[in-house]
C-alpha positions in Angstrom: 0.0 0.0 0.0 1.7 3.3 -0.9 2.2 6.2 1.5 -0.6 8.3 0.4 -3.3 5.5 0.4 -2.2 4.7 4.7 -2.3 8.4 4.9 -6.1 9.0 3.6 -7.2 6.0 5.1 -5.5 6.9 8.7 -7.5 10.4 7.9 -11.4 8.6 6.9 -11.5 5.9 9.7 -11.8 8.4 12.5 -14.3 10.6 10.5 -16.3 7.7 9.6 -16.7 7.0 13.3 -17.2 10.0 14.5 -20.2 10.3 11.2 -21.5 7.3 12.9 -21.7 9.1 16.9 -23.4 12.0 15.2 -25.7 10.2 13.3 -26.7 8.9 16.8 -27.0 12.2 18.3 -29.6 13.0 15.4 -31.4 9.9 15.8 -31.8 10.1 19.5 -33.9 13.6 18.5 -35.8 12.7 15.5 -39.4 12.5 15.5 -40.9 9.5 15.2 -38.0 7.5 16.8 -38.8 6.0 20.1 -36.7 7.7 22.6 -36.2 4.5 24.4 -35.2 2.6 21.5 -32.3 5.7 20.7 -31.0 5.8 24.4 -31.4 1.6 24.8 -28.6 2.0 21.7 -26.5 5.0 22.6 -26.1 3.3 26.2 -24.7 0.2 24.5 -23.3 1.6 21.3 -24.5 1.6 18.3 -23.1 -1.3 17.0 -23.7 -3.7 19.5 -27.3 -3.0 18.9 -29.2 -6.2 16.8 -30.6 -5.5 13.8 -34.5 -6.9 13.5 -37.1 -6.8 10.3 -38.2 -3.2 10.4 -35.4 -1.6 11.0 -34.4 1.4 8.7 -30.6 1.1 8.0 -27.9 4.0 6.1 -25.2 1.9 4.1 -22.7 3.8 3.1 -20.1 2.7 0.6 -17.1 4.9 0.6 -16.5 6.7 -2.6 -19.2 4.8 -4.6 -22.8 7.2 -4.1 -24.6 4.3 -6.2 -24.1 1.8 -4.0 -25.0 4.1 -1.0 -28.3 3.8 -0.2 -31.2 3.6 2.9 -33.2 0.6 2.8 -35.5 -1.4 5.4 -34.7 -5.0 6.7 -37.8 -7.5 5.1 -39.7 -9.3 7.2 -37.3 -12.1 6.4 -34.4 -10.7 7.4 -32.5 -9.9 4.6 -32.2 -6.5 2.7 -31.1 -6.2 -1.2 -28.0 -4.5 -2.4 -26.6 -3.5 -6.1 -24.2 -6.2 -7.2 -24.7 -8.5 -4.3 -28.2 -9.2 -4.4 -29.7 -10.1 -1.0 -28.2 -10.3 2.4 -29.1 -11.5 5.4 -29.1 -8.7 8.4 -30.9 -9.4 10.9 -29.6 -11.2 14.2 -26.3 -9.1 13.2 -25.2 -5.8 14.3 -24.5 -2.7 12.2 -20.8 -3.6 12.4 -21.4 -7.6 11.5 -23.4 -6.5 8.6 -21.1 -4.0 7.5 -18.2 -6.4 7.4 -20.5 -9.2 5.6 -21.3 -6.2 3.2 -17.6 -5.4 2.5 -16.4 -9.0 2.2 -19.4 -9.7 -0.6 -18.2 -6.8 -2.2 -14.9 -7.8 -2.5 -16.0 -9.2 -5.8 -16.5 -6.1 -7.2 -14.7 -3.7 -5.5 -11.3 -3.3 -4.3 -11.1 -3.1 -0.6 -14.5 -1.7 -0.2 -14.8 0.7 2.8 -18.7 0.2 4.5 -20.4 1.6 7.4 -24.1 0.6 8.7 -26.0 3.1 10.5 -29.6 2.6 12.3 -31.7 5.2 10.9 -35.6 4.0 12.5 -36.0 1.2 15.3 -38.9 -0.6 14.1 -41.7 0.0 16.9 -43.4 -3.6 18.3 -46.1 -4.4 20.1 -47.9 -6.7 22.1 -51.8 -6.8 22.8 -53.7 -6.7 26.0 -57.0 -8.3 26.0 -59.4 -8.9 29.6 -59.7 -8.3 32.6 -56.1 -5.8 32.7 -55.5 -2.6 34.2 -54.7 -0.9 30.8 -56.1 -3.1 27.8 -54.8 -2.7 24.9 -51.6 -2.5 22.9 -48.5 -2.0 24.5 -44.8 -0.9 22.5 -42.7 -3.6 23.5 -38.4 -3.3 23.5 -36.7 -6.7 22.6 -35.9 -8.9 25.2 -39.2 -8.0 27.0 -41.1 -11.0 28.7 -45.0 -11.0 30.0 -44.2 -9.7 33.4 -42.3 -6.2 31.8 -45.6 -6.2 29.9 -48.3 -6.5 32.6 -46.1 -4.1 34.6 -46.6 -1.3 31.9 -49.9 -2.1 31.9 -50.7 -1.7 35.3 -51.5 -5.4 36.4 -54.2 -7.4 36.4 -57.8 -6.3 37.7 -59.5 -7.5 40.9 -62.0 -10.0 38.7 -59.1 -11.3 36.7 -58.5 -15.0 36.5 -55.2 -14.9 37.0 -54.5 -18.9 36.8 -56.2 -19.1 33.7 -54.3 -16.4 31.4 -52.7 -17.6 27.9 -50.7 -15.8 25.3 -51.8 -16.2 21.8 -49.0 -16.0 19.3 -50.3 -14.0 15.7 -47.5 -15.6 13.4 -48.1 -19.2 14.6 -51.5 -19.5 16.1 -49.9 -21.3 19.1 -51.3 -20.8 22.1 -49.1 -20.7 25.8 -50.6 -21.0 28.9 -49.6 -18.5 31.7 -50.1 -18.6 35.1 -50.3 -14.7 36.2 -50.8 -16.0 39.9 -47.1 -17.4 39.8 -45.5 -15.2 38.4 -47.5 -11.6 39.8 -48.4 -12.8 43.3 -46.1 -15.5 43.6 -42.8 -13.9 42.0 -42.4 -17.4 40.3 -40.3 -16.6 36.9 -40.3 -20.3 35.7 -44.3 -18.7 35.2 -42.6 -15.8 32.5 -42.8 -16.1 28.9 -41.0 -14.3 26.2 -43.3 -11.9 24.1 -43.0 -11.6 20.8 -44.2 -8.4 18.2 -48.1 -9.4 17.8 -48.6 -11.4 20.8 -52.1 -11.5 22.1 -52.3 -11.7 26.1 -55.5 -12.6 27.3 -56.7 -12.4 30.7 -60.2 -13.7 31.2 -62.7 -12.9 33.7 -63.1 -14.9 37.0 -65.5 -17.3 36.3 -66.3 -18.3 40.1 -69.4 -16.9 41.2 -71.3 -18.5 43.9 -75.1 -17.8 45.3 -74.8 -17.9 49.5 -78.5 -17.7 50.6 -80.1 -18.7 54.4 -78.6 -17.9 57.8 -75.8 -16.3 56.9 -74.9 -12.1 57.9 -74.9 -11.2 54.3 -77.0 -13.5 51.7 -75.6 -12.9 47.7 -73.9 -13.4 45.3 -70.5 -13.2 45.6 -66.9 -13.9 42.9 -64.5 -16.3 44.4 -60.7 -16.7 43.6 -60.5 -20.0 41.4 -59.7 -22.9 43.6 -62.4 -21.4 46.6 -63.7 -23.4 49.5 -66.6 -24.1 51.0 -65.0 -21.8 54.2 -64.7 -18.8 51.4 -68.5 -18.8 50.6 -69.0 -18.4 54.2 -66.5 -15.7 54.9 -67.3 -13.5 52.1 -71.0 -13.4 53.7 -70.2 -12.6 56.6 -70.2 -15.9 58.3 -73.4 -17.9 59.8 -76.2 -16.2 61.1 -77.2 -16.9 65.0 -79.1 -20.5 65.5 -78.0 -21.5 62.0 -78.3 -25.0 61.0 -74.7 -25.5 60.4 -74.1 -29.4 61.1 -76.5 -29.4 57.7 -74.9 -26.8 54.7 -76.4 -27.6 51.5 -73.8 -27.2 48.3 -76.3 -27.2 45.9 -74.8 -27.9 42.1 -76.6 -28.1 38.5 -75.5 -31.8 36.9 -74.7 -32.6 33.7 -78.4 -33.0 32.9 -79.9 -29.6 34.3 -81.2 -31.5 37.7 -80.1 -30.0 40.8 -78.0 -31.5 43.8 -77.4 -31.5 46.9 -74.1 -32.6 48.9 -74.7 -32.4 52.6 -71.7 -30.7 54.9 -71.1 -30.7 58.9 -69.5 -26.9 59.3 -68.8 -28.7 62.9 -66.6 -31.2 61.7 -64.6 -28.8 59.3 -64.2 -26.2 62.5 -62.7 -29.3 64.3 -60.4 -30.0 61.6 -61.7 -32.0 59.2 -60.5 -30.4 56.1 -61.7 -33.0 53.4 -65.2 -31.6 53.9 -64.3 -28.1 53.4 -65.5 -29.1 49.5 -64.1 -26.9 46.6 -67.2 -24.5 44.5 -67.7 -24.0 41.5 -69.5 -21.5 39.4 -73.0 -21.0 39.9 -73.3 -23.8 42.9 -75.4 -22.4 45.8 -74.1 -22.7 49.4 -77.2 -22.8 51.5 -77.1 -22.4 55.4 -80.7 -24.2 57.4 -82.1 -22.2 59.4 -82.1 -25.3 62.0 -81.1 -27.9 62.3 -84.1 -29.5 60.3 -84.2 -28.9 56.6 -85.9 -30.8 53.6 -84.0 -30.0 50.9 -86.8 -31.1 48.5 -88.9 -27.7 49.2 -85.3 -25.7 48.8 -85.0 -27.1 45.8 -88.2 -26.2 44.9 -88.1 -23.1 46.4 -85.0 -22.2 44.3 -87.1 -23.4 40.9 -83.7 -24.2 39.4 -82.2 -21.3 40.5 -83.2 -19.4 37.5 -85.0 -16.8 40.0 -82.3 -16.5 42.1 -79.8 -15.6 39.7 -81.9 -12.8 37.9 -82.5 -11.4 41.7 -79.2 -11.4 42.5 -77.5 -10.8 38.7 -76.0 -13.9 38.4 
C-alpha cells in the first residue's frame, strides 16, 4: 500500500466514526424515533445493537454514491444491495453486517470501505386483552417478557383470573398457557414467557361466582378466587347467622343434565379440623345455610325453581 493511500485511510476511519456518533445524536432527536429505542442503543453503542425486520438502515459505501443507499430490513431478514443481491441482516449488528457487506463486495470492489448506520428502530407491540388494568396495545423493547408487559400495563384487575391467562402467538396461532398467579403474586419466573411483536395476552374474567343464601350475615352473590372453598363462601357473607343450622350446609350444584344436587356438609366437623369436607365451589353452585337444624332439601329445591329466580334477583 503506498504512502498516500495509509495516509487517507488513517484520515477517513476516524471521521467515519465520529459520522456514525453523530448520526446517533440526530437519531436520538428525531421525531418518530422512540426515545427509548435511541438511548437503549446509545447506552450500548450503536453497533452492538441487533438488527430486527423493520429496521431502517444508512449503508454507506465509501467513494461509490450508487451503492449508498437507505433501505429497510424484510420481514425475512435480509435486505437487497446493487451487485450482491440479498443479504441477510438481521440477528447481526451494524458492524457484523457492515463487514458481511464489505467482504461480498470484495468481488466487485477493491477493498470496499462500508459503514451501517440505524436510521428507524422498528416499533413492536404486544396486545392486552381482559380483565387488565390498561387493555390494549403496548410498544414492546426486545428482550421483553410477559411480566415487563403486565407491569406497563398496570397489572391485572380484581375480577381477573389470574390462573387461567394464555398468550396467543399471531405468526403461529400457538397458544401458551400463563399462570399470572405465579409469576404476579407468587414472584415465580419459571411462570414468565418471552413476548414476541403481535402477541395477544388474554386475561379472562373470574369465572367463580357463587349464590350464598339462608342464615348467613350477608345472603348474595359473591366472585370467588379460582380454587375457593366451601370456608370462602362463608367468609365473604359474613359468616353464619345466629341459631343456624350448620351441622346441615347444602352445596347445591346443576349436573350434567340440568337436575339439581345436593351434597350435605357438617361446618362442625370442618371447624374441628376436618378439612376434606371443606368441599371446593364452582361457578353457579349455591351454598345454602338451614335455618335449623331440620331442613328438607326437596322444598329448597323447589323453592329455588332451578335457580333461574335467584340468579336474575341477585345478577348472576
Amino acid at each position: 500500500m503506498s504512502v498516500e493511500r495509509r495516509v487517507l485511510l488513517s484520515w477517513v476511519r476516524p471521521c467515519v466514526t465520529m459520522l456514525l456518533c453523530v448520526a446517533l445524536a440526530v437519531l436520538a432527536l428525531r421525531p418518530g424515533v422512540p426515545l427509548r429505542f435511541a438511548a437503549e442503543a446509545s447506552a450500548q453503542g450503536l453497533s452492538e445493537y441487533t438488527l430486527g425486520p423493520g429496521d431502517s438502515i444508512e449503508i454507506t459505501v465509501l467513494g461509490e454514491p450508487d451503492l449508498t443507499r437507505t433501505v429497510s430490513v424484510r420481514p425475512d431478514g435480509r435486505i437487497n444491495l446493487p451487485l450482491i443481491g440479498d443479504v441477510e441482516a438481521a440477528g447481526l449488528t451494524p458492524t457484523q453486517l457492515s463487514e458481511r457487506i464489505a467482504t461480498a463486495l470484495r468481488s466487485y470492489l477493491k477493498n470496499p470501505q462500508v459503514a451501517v448506520s440505524v436510521r428507524e428502530f422498528q416499533r413492536a407491540y404486544v396486545y392486552l386483552v381482559g380483565q387488565v388494568t390498561r387493555p390494549g396495545p403496548v410498544e414492546i423493547q426486545r428482550g421483553w417478557t410477559v411480566l415487563e408487559v403486565m407491569g406497563v400495563a398496570g397489572g391485572v384487575t380484581p375480577r381477573a383470573a389470574t390462573r387461567r391467562a394464555s398468550l396467543i402467538r399471531r405468526g403461529t396461532g400457538q397458544t401458551i398457557n400463563i399462570d399470572l398467579d405465579r409469576l404476579l403474586s407468587k414472584g415465580d419466573r419459571t411462570a414468565n414467557v418471552a413476548v414476541e411483536p403481535g402477541d395477544i395476552i388474554m386475561v379472562p374474567t373470574l369465572q367463580t361466582r357463587v349464590l350464598v343464601l339462608g342464615a348467613v350475615r350477608s345472603p348474595g352473590a359473591y366472585d370467588l378466587d379460582d380454587g375457593a372453598r366451601l370456608l370462602d363462601a362463608l367468609a365473604s357473607a359474613g359468616g353464619t347467622a345466629d341459631r343456624a343450622g350448620i351441622g346441615n350446609i347444602g352445596v347445591i350444584r346443576n349436573g350434567p343434565d340440568g337436575k339439581p344436587t345436593v351434597t350435605s356438609v357438617d361446618l362442625n366437623r370442618i371447624l374441628r379440623g376436618d378439612a376434606t369436607l371443606n368441599v371446593p365451589l364452582q361457578a353457579e353452585d349455591v351454598v345454602y345455610v338451614p335455618q335449623g337444624p331440620l331442613v328438607q332439601w326437596l322444598d329448597v329445591l323447589a323453592w329455588l325453581s332451578g335457580l333461574g329466580l335467584v340468579r336474575s334477583v341477585f345478577r348472576f
